[in-house]
N, C-alpha and C positions, 0 to 999 in steps of 0.2 A: 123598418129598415135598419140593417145593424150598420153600425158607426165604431170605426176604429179608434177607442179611444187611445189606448195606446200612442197610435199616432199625434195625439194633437197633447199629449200630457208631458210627453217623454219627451227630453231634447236631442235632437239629431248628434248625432256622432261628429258633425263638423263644424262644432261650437266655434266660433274664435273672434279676437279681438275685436277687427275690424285691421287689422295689422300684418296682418298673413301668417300670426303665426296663436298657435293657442294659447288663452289667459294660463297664467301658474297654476291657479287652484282649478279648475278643471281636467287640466293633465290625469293628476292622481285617482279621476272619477270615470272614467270611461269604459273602464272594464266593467267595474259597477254598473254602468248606465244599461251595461250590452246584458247583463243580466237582468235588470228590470225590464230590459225589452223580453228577454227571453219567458220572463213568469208571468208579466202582465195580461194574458189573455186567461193565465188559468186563475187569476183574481178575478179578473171580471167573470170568468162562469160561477163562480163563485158569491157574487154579491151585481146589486145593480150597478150600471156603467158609470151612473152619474155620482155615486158615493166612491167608486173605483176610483172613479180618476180626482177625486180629492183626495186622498188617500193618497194613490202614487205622487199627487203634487207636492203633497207636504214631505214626501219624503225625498225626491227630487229633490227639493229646496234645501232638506238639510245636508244631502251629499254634494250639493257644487254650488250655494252660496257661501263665501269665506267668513271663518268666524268672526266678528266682529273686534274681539281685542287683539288681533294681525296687528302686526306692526305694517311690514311691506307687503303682505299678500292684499295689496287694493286692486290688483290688474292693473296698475298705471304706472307710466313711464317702462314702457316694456322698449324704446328706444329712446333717446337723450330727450326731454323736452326740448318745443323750439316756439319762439316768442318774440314777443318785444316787452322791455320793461322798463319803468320810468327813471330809475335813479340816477345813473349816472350822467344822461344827456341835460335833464330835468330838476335834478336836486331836489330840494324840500324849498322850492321857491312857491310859498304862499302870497304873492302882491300882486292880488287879483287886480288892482288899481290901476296900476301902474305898467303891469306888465300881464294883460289879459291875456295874451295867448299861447306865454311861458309856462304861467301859474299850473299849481299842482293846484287839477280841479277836474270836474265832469266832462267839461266841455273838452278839455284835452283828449281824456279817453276815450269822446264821444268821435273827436277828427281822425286819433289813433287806430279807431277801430274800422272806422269809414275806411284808410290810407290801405290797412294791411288788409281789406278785401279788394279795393278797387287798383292799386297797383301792383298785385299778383301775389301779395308774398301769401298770403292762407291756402292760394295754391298751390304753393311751392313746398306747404308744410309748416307754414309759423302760425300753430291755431290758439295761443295763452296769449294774452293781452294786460300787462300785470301793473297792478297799483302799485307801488312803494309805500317808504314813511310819506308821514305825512299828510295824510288825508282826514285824519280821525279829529274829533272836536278834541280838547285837553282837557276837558275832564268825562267822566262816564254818564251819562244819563240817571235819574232818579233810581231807575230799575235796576242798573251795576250794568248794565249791558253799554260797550263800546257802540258810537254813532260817528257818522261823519259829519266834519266840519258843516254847517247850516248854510252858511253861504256859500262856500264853492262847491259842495255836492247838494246842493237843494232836493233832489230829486231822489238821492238815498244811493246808496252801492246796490240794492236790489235791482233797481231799474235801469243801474248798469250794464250787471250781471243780466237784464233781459233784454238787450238792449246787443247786445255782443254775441249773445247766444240767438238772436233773429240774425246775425249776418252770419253762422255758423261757425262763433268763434267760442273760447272761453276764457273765464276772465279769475284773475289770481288775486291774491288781496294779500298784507303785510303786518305781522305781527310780531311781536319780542316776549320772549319768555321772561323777561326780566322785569322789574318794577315801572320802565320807562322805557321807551326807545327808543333810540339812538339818536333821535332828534329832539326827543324829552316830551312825546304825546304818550298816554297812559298805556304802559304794557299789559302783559297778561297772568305773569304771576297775583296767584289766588282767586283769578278767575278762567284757569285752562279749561276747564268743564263749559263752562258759561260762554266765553268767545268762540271756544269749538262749535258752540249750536248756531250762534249769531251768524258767523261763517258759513253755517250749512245751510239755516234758513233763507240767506239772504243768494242763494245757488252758488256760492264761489265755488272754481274748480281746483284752484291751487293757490298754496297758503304758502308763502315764505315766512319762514320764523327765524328773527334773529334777538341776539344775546346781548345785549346792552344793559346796563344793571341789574344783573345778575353774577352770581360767584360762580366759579367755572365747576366748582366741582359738585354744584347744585344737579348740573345740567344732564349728567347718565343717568337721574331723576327723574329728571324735569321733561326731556326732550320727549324721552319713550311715554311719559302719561299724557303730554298732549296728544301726539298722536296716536294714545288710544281713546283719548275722546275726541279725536276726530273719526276715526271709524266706527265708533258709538253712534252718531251722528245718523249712520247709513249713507250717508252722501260720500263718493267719490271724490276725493280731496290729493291731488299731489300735494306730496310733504316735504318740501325744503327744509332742512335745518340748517343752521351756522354754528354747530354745536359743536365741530371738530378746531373751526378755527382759533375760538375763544381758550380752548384749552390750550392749544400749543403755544398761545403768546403769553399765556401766565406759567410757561414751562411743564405743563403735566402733558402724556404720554393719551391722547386719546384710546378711546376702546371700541375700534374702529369696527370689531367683531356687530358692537352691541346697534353703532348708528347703521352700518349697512342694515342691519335687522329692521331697522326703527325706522329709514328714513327711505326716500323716493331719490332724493337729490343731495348734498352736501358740500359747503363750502370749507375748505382747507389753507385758503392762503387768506392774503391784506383786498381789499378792495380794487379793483383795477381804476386807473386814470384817464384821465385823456392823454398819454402818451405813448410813445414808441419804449422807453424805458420802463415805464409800467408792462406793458404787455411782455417784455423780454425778461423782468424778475419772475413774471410768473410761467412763462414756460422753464424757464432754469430751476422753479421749484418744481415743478413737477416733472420734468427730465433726472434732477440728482435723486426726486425721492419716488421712483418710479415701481422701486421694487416692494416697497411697501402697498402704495395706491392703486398698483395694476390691477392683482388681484381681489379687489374690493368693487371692481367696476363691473356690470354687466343687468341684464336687462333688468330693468324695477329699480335698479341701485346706482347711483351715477357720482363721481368726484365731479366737482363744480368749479373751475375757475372763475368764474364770474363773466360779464357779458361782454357782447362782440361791441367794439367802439366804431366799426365801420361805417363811415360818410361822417363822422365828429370833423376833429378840428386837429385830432394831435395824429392821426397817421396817414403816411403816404399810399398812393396809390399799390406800390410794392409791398409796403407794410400793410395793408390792409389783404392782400391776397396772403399775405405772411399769414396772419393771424385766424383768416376764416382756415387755411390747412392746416393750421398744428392745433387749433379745436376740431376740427372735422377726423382728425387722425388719432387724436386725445379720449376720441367716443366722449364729449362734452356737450353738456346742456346750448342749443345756441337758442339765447337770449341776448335781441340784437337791444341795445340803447340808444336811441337815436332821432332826431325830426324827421319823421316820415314823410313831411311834407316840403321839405327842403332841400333834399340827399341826392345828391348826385348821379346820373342815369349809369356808370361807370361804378358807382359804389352798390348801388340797388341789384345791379347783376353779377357782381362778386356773393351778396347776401343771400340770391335766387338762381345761383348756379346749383343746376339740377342732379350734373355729376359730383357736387362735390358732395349735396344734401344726400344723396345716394351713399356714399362713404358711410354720414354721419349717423346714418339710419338702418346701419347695416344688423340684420336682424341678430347676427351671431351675437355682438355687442360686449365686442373685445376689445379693450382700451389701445393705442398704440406704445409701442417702447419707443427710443432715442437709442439708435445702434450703434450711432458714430458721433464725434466729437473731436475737433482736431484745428486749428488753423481757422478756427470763424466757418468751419464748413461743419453743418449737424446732418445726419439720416436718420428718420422715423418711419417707423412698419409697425402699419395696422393689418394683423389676419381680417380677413372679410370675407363673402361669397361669392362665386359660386367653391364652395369646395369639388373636388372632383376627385375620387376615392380619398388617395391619405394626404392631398394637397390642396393648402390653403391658399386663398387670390390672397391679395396687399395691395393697399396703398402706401405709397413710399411719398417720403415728403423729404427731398433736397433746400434744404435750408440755408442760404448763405448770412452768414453776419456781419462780414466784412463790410466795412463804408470806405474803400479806396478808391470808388469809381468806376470802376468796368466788371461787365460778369466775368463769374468763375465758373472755366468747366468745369463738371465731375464726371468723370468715368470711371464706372464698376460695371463688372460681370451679374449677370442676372442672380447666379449660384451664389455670386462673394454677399447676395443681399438676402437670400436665405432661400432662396426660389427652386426648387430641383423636382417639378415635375418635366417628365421630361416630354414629353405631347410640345411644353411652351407655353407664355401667357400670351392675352392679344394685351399689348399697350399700347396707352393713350391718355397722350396728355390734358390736364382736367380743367385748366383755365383755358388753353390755347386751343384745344379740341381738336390738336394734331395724333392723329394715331401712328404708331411704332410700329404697327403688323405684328405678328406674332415672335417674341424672340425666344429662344430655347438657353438655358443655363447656361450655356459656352458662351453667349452671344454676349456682346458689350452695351450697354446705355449710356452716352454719353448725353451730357443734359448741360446748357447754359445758365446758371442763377444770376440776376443782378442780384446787386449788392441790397441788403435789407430785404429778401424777396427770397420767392420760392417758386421751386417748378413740385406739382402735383399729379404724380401718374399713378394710373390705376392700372393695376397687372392683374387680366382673370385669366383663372388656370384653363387651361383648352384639355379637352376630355382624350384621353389616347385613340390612334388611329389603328383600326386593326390589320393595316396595310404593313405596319412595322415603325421605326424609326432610324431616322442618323445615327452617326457612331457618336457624333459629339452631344447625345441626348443622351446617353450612357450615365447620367448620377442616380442614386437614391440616395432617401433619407427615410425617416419614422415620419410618420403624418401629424406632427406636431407643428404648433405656432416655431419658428424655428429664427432665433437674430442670430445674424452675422458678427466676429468680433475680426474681420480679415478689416483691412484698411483700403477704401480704393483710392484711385488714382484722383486730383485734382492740380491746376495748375496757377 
């Protein structure tokens, strides 16, 4: 009976993700692949089937497995990671004693991981589950190899890691490239080769790695060889660094060329808090220094502000839809920090709103700008999809800052916000889930913000009609991401 081997050696043409869209390193092999299809039957007449198709495998293998010393070509974070992580809700509170079901330990990760299947968020998109400082014994094992604490992980980070991956999740673990970290448990300097493995044997999916006693100019080093022996490894490892941050507060000039290369994910600013004033220094840093970090963001590569505080203790109901839009608009990691088991049904659905996770996952994975700025009134535009020939949708984010008590309208023209296909977008509102109908350029959006609060609408471009258009659809522009520097109207 002849058997195609061919068929079963060679990988089909519509390799991808699991994301809808194709890993990096495969892109560049398909033409390739289409020729190995093309010769593959006159190898086999040529030799038997069964030595053919090891033969084509192994070479298959070398055209669209990624080399292993890749800094970013791991196929991962091809959109923002999205999580829960322990630090900021959680601290480095080890008093298992006293305070059993605070304490950084198994059994937390064990509830945490239970919470984010059973009350919706792994559906909604939040698959990393991530340890912080703190878990590790303080000093290393006989072997040199890092272990976890004996008593509050009894049962080892392995059986975490298998433990999280049976409820279909995946689970992250925390490391410092420095002598110590940040909470003084043994870092990873002099043993990046050696933790890299531990990490992989023990199945982690995603490493954060921060800079705690370490010299900063170590780190354009230091950062790129870990993460090459994490892909030495073979294991699939998101790669957090905090490598940009530590340089900018000892005054040097990051080499943001080198960490996009090198990294999955990256931290740029101070830690966020549990407050409304925390979360508003760091959108201001990332609004003034936008021009730098925009283009450094897109699939595989991501600027980090650090995690979502929503249902904590320091922001308002307002403030918290504040903050899930201007990271959903940011193209930002959401990495929620939080009691899963305690959060409020109002916070839970800010965190597992579908159109906003939609924004944040948008495949093009174009950071958003800050267009306006004026009187406590901000506007943010994220390009997103559907494109529709030379025009991009948006998400626009009306931001108010004001605390005097009452909203503030804003009205602008659809065009004044960079918008000019002229067909029209359909919009609709993304907390309140009122739709706008289709507006056209000429058309006006007038929007309500309370005060510390945002309205989030999402504008997709509507495809032209071959019937014709209105006079007042009459703009063009180049099909460029395109900000407005026109002022609109607010009162």
């Amino acid at each position: 009976m002849y058997v195609d081997v061919c068929m079963y050696v060679l990988p089909s043409r519509t390799i991808h993700t699991g994301r809808g869209d194709y890993s990096p390193y495969i892109k560049p092999y398909i033409n390739s692949l289409t020729a190995l299809h093309q010769h593959c039957r006159l190898i086999m007449s040529m030799m038997g089937a069964a030595r053919a198709a090891g033969i084509l495998a192994a070479v298959v293998a070398a055209l669209v497995l990624p080399p292993a010393v890749l800094g970013l070509d791991n196929g991962l974070a091809l959109t923002p990671p999205m999580g829960w992580l322990a630090w900021e809700r959680f601290r480095c509170n080890t008093d298992c004693v006293n305070d059993p079901k605070n304490c950084i330990s198994e059994n937390l990760f064990f509830e945490m991981a239970d919470r984010l299947v059973a009350d919706g968020y792994l559906a909604a998109g939040y698959e990393y589950i991530n340890i912080d400082d703190c878990w590790s014994s303080r000093t290393r094992g006989d072997d040199g190899r890092l272990r976890a604490d004996p008593e509050r992980f009894p049962s080892g980070i392995k059986a975490i890691a298998d433990y999280v991956h049976s409820k279909g999740l995946k689970l992250g673990i925390y490391g410092d490239y420095g002598n110590y970290t940040c909470a003084g448990y043994p870092g990873s300097l002099g043993h990046l080769q050696t933790d890299a493995q531990t990490f992989a044997e023990w199945n982690v999916d995603f490493v954060k790695f921060d800079g705690c006693y370490a010299h900063p100019k170590d780190m354009d080093k230091g950062y790129p060889e870990f993460g090459f022996h994490l892909n030495q490894t073979g294991r699939q490892m998101v790669y957090s660094c905090s490598w940009p941050v530590y340089q900018i507060f000892s005054g040097m000039t990051p080499d943001y060329a080198s960490i996009a290369k090198h990294c999955n994910l990256w931290r740029n600013y101070d830690d966020i808090q549990d407050s409304w004033a925390s979360v508003t220094t760091i959108i201001d840093y990332y609004g003034d220094n936008q021009d730098v970090l925009i283009p450094l963001a897109g699939p595989g590569h991501w600027n980090d502000p650090d995690m979502l505080i929503i249902g904590n203790f320091g922001l308002s109901y307002e403030q918290s839809k504040a903050q899930m839009a201007l990271w959903v608009v940011m193209a930002s990691p959401l990495l929620s920090s939080v009691d899963l088991r305690t959060i409020g049904p109002e916070y839970r659905a800010i965190l597992q709103n579908r159109a906003a996770i939609a924004i944040s996952q948008d495949p093009l994975g174009i950071q958003g700008k800050r267009i306006f700025k004026d009187k406590g009134i901000e506007i943010w535009a994220r390009p997103i999809t559907p494109v529709v020939g030379e025009y991009y949708s948006y998400a626009i984010v009306f931001f108010n800052r004001r605390v005097d008590g009452t909203p503030s309208q804003v009205s602008v023209t659809i065009h004044e916000l960079g918008m000019l296909n002229a067909a029209g977008y359909r919009t609709e509102d993304v907390f309140a889930g009122q739709s706008y109908g289709v507006l056209y350029p000429a058309d006006r959006l007038k929007v309500d913000v309370n005060p510390s609060g945002v309205v989030l609408v999402r504008c997709s471009a509507v495809p032209a009609r071959a019937f014709g258009r209105p006079p007042q659809q009459q703009l063009q522009r180049g099909g460029r991401p395109f900000f407005t520097t026109t002022r609109p109207r607010f009162f």
